[in-house]
C-alpha positions in Angstrom: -30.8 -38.8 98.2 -34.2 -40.4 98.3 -33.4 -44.5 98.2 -33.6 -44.6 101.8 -37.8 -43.1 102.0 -40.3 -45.5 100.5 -41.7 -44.7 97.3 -45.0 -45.4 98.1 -44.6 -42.5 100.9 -43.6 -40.3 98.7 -46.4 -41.3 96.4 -48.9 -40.6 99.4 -47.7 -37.5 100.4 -47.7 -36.0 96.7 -51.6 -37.3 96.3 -52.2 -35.5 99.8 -50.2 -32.6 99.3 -52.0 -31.9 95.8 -55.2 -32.5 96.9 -55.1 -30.7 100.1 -54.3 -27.6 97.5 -57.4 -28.9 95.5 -60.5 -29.6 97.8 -60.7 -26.2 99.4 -61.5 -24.1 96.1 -64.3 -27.3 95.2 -66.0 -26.5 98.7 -66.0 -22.5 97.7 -67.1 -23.2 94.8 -70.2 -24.6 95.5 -70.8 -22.9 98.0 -70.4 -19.8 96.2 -72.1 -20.6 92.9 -75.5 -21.1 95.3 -74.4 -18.0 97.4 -74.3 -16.1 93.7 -77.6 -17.5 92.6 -79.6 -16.8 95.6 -78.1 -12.6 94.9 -79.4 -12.6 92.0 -82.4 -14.4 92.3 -83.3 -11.6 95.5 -82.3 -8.6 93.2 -85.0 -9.6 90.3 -87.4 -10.4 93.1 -87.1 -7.3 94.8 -85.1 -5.0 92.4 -82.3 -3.9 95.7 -79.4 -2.8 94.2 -77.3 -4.0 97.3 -78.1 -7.7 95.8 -76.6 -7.2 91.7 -73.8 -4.9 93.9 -72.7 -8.0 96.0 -73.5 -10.4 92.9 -70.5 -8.5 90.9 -68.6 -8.2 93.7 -68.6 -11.9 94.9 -68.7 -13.2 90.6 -65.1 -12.0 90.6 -64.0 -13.9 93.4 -65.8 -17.2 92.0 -64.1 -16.8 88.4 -60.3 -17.1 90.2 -61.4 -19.7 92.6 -63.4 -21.8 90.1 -60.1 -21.6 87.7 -57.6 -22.3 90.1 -59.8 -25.6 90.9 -60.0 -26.7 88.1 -56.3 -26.3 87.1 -55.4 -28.2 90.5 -58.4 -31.0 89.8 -56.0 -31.8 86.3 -53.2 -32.7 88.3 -55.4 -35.7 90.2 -56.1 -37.5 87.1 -52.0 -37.1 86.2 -51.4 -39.1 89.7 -53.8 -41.9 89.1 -51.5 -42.7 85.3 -48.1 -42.1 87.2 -48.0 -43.1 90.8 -51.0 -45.6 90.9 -50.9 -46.9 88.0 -52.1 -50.4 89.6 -55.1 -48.6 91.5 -56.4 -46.9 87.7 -55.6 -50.6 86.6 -57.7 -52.7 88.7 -60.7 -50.2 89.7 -60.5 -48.5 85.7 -64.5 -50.2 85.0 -66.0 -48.6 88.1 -64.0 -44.9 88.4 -63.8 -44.9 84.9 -67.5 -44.1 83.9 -68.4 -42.5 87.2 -65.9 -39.6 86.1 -67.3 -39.7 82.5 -70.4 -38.9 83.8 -68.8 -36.2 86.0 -67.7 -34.6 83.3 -70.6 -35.3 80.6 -73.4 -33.7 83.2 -71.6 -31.1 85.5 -68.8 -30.0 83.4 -70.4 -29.6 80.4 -73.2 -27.8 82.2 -70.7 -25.2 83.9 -68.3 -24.7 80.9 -71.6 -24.2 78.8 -72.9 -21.6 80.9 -70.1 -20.2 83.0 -69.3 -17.8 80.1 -72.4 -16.2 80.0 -72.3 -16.2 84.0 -69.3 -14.3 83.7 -69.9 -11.9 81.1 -73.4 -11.8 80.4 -75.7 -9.6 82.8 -76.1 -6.5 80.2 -75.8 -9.5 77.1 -78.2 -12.1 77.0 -81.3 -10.4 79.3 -81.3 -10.7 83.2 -83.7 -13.4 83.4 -81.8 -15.7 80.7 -78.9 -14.4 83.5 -79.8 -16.4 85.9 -80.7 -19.2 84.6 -77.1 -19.4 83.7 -76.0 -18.8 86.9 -78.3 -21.4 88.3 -77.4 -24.1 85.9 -73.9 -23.4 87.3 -74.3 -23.7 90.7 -76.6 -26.8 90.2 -73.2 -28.2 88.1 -71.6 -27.2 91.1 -73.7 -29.8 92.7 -73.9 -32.5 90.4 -70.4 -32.6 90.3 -69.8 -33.1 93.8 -72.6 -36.2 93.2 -70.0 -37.9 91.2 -66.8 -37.4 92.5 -68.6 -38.5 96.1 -70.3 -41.4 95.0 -66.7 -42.6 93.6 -65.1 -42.0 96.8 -68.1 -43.3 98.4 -67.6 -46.4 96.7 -64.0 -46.8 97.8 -64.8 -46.4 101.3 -68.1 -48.8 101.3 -67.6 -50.3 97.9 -70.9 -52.0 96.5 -72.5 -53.4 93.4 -69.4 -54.8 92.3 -67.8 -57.8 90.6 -64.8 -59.0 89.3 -63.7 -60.3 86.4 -60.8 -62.9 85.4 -58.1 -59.9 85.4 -58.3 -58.9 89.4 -60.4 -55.6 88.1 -63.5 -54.3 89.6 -66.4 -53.8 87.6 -70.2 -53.0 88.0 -72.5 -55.6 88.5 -75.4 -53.2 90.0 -74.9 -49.7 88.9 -77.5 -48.3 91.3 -75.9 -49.6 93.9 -72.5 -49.3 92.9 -73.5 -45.1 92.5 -75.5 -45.2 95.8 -73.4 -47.3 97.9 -73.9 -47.5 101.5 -71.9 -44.2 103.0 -72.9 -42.0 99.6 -75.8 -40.1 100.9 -74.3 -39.3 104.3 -71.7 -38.2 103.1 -73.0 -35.9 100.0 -75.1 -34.4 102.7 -71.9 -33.0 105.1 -69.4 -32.2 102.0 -72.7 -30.2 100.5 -73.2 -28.7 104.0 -69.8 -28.0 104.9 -69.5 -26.4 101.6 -72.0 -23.8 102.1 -71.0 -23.4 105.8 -67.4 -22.8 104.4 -68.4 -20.2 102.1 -70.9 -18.8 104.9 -68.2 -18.3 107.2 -66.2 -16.5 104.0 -68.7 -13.7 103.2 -69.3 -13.5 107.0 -65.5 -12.6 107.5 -65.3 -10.4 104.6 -68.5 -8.4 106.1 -67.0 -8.5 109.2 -63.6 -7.1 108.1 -65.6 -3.9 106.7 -68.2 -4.3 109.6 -65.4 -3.0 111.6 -64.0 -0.4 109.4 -67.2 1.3 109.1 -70.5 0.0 110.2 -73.1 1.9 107.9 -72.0 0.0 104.5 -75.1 -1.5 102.9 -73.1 -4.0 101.2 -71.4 -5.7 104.1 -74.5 -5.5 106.5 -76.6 -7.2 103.6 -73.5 -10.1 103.2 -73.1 -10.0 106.8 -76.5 -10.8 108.1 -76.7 -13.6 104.8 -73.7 -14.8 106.4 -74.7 -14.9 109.9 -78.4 -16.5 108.8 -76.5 -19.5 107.3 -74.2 -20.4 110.1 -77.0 -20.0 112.6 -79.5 -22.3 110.6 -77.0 -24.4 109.0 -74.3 -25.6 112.0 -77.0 -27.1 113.8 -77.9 -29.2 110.9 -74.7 -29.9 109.8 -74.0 -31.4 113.2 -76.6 -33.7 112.9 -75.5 -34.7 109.6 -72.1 -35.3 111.3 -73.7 -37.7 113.7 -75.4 -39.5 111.4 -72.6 -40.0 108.9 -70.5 -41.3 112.4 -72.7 -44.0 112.9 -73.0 -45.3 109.1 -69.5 -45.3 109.4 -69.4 -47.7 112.6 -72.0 -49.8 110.8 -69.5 -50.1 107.4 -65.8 -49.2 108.9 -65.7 -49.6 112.9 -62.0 -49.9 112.6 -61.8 -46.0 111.0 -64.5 -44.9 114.3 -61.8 -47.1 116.6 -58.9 -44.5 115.7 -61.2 -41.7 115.8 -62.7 -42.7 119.1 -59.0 -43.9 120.0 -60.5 -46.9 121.1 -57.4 -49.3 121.6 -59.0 -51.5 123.6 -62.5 -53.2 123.9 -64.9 -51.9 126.4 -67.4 -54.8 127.6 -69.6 -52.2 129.9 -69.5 -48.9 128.1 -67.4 -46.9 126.1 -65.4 -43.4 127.5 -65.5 -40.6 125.2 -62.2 -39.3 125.3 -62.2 -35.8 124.9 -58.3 -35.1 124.4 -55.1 -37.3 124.5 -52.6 -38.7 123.4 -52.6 -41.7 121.0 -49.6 -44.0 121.4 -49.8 -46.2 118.6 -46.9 -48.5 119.3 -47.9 -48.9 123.3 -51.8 -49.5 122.3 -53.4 -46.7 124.4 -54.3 -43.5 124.6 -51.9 -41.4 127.3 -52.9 -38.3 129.6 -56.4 -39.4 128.5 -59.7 -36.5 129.0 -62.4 -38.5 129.3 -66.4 -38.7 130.0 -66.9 -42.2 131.0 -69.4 -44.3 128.9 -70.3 -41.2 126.7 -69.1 -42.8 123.6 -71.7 -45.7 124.2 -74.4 -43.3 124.8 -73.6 -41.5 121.5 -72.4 -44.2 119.0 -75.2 -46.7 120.5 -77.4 -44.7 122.4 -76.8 -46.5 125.3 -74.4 -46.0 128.6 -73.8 -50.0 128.8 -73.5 -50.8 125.4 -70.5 -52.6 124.5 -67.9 -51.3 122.0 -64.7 -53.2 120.0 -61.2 -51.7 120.0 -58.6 -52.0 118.1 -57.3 -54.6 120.0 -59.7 -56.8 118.1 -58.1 -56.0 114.8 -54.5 -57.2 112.9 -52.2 -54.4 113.8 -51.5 -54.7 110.0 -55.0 -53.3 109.3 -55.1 -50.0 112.0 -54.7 -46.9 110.1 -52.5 -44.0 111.5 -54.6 -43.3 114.9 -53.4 -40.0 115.8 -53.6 -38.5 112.8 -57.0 -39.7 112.7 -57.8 -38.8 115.9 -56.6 -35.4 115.9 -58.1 -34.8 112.6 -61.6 -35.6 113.5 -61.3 -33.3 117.0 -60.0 -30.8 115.0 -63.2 -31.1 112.5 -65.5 -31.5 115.4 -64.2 -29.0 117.4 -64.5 -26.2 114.6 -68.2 -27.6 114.1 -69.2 -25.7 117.8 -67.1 -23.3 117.1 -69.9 -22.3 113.7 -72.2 -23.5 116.3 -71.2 -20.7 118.8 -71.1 -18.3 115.8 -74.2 -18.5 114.8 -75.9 -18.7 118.7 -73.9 -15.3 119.1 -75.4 -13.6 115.5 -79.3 -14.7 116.7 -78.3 -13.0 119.8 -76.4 -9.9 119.1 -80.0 -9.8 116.2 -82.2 -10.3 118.8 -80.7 -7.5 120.9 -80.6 -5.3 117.6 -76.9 -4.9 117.3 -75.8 -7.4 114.7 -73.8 -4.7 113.2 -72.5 -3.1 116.0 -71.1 -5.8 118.4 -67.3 -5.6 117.9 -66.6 -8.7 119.3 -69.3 -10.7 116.9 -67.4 -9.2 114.3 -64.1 -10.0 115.6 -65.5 -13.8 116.1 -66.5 -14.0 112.6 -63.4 -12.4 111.0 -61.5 -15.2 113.2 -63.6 -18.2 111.8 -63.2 -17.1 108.4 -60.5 -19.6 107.3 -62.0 -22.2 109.8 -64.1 -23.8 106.7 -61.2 -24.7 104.6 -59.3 -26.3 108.2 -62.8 -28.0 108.6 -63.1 -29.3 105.2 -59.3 -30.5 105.6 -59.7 -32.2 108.5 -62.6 -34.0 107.9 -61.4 -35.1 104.6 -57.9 -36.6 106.6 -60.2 -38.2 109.2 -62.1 -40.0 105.6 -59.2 -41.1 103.8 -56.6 -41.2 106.8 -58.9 -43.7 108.4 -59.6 -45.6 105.4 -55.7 -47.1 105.4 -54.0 -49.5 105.2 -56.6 -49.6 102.1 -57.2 -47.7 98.8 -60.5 -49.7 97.9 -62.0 -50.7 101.7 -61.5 -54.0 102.7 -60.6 -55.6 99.3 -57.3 -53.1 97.9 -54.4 -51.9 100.0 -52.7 -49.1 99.1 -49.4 -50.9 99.1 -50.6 -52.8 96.4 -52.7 -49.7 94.2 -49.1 -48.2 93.6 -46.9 -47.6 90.8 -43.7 -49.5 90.4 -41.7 -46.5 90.5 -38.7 -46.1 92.2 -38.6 -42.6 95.4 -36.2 -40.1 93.3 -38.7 -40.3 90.1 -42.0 -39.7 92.9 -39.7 -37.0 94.7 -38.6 -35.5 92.1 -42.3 -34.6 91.1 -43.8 -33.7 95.0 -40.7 -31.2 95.0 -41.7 -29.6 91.5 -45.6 -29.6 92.8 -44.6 -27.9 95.9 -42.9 -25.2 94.2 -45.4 -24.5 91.4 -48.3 -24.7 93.6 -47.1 -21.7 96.3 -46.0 -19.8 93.0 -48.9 -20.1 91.3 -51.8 -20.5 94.1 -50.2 -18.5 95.9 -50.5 -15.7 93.8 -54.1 -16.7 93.0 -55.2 -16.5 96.9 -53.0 -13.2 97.3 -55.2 -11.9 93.9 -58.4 -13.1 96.2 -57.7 -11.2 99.3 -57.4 -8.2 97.9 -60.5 -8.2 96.0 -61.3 -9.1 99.5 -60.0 -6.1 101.0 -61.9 -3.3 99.1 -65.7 -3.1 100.5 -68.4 -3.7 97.6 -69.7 0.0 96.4 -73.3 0.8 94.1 -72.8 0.2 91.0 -70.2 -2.1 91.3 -68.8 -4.2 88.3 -68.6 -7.5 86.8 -65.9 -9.5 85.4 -67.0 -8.1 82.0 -67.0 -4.7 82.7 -64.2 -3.0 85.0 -62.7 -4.2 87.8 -63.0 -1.1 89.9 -60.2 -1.9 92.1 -57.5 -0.1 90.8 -57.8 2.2 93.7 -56.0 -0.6 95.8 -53.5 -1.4 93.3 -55.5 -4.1 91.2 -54.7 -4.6 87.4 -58.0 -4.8 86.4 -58.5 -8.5 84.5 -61.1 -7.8 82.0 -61.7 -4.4 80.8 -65.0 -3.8 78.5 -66.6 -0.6 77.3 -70.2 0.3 76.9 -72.0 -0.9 79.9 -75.6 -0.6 79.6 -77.8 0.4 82.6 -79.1 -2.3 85.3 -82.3 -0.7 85.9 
């Protein structure tokens, strides 16, 4: 049934299938574990209820998402053994280590403390509380320090070697670990992170916003929500920018299919706005373009030349549509925070933050337009890195297994299954703590879940909850 697709298809579509599934509860996470900390830091600061209240109610969200990440991050490492068994082969002595250390600093640091996160509050003291739940979040972040300086590394590898077997290993750890594209992009994934979560709590505020607008709770999350996207977006555009011109510097060919530059431009670059890329013809049809805009932003300059992919083997161009329509789709959502976040510091300004239907309406909308974000940008990375695993010096044709396309499809067709069974059920469990508003006194993963109004089996049920105050 499956002889006629090639293998290492197959092989690619399972590693982005799984790990499309994957990324999105990573960017909550850390998003949320700083969202959690900063609660509970202003609630022993200034003793508000409102702040513990939306602590609880936002802690049981985190617990699901945080597990159903890391059950979908075990199914990576089970790829690298099976389908790219060559890849794990010849880059083993640089991934390798930079996992161990993932796992000896962040994961260590959130197992060791996510328990007492959880279930600690009326336990351990609140001030030994929250030092839990800030050495969570900051694994939170560590572990995205790893995992990006690896993927860094195959996208601008660095302080490297090789030895007499074809493998890869470190000759300069530093910078192997800080390779040239690391800090730009630890800086957008942290940033889209928070903006994702941001955009989150900001829906979930709105969605009660709407219902009734005199709820402490959602006003509090609300205005927290709206605060981020208006200070952050900005930002996190710049970032953007920045990162887009370390990537010309290290892989023009990747900003060639994102510009959908087929062909060099000798007097200035157009910026073409929408189109469509026709790989096989070498052009961009029914092109929407500002003429030498792409110049002025990728050179700051309206005459500067640019290279096309004309310049390149047509064995070396990744997929350009996919790649060009991933990184409008990314960049596109980016104004759309943008706009967001111009509209909260105006409806504030006018003193109706909590009253304007259609801000409310505008942020319920963008609520899932983090995770599409964080997708497409992560496409537009690893799309754009092909026809190579390891930049330049490993193609992926060459990283795979030798196995043959029934044993890979058998195994994308069992994932597929398995993951709408069982993270779908996880996401339906999410929205509808979701759907009930946070109330006072609201509890904790180790007390009562106090949906049970809405039909929620409560998860963790303990008696004998002492007072807050």
């Amino acid at each position: 049934m499956f002889d006629g697709i090639d293998a290492i298809v197959l092989a690619r579509a399972q590693f982005a299938f799984t790990m499309s599934f994957h990324i999105v509860f990573p960017a909550f996470s850390i998003g949320l574990a700083s969202y959690l900390a900063v609660l509970e830091a202003l609630w022993l600061w200034t003793k508000r209820e409102v702040f513990i209240d939306l602590f609880n109610y936002w802690l049981k969200i985190f617990a699901v998402a945080f597990g159903m990440g890391v059950v979908s991050g075990i199914v990576m490492s089970y790829q690298f053994g099976t389908n790219w068994a060559v890849f794990s082969d010849k880059t083993g002595p640089v991934l390798g280590p930079l996992m161990a250390y993932e796992v000896l600093t962040a994961f260590f640091l959130e197992a060791g403390f996510l328990g007492v996160m959880l279930f600690g509050l009326e336990r351990v003291g609140h001030r030994l509380h929250f030092v839990a739940t800030l050495m969570v979040a900051i694994g939170t972040l560590i572990s995205a320090f790893w995992i990006l300086s690896a993927n860094s590394w195959m996208q601008t590898p660095a302080g490297y070697a090789t030895n007499a077997n074809g493998q890869f290993i470190a000759a300069d750890w530093l910078k192997l670990i800080f390779n040239p594209s690391f800090p730009y992009r630890l800086v957008h994934m942290v940033l889209a992170a928070y903006l994702t979560t941001a955009l989150v709590v900001g829906a979930v505020g709105a969605w009660h916003l709407l219902k009734n607008s005199r709820r402490e709770g959602p006003r509090v999350m609300f205005s927290m929500a709206m605060w981020m996207a208006a200070l952050v977006a900005p930002i996190q555009i710049l970032a953007g920018d920045q990162h887009g011109l370390n990537t010309l510097e290290h892989q023009p060919v990747k900003v060639m299919a994102m510009e959908g530059h087929f062909q060099s431009h000798n007097d200035g670059a157009p910026l073409i706005l929408f189109g469509w890329p026709d790989q096989a013809a070498g052009e961009v049809k029914f092109a929407l373009e500002i003429p030498k805009a792409s110049s002025l932003i990728l050179k700051h300059s309206l005459d500067a030349p640019l290279k096309g992919l004309d310049t390149v083997s047509r064995a070396d161009w990744p997929n350009v549509p996919v790649v060009f329509w991933s990184f409008r789709i990314m960049v596109g959502i980016g104004f759309l925070m943008l706009g967001l976040g111009l509209l909260s510091l105006f409806t504030r300004w006018r003193r109706t933050l909590y009253k304007s239907k259609l801000l409310h309406r505008y942020a319920l909308a963008m609520g899932p337009a983090g995770f599409i974000a964080v997708l497409a940008g992560w496409i537009t990375t690893e799309a754009g890195r092909q026809p190579y695993t390891i930049y330049g010096l490993l193609r992926t044709a060459d990283s795979a297994s030798p196995l043959a396309a029934p044993a890979v499809a058998s195994s994308l067709i069992a994932f597929v299954i398995v993951y709408f069974i069982v993270f779908g059920m996880g996401v339906y469990y999410i929205l509808r703590l979701m759907s009930v508003p946070p109330h006072q006194d609201e509890k904790g993963p180790g007390d009562t879940v106090p949906e049970r109004a809405a039909g929620i089996t409560p998860v963790v049920a303990v008696a004998g909850k002492g007072s807050r105050k």
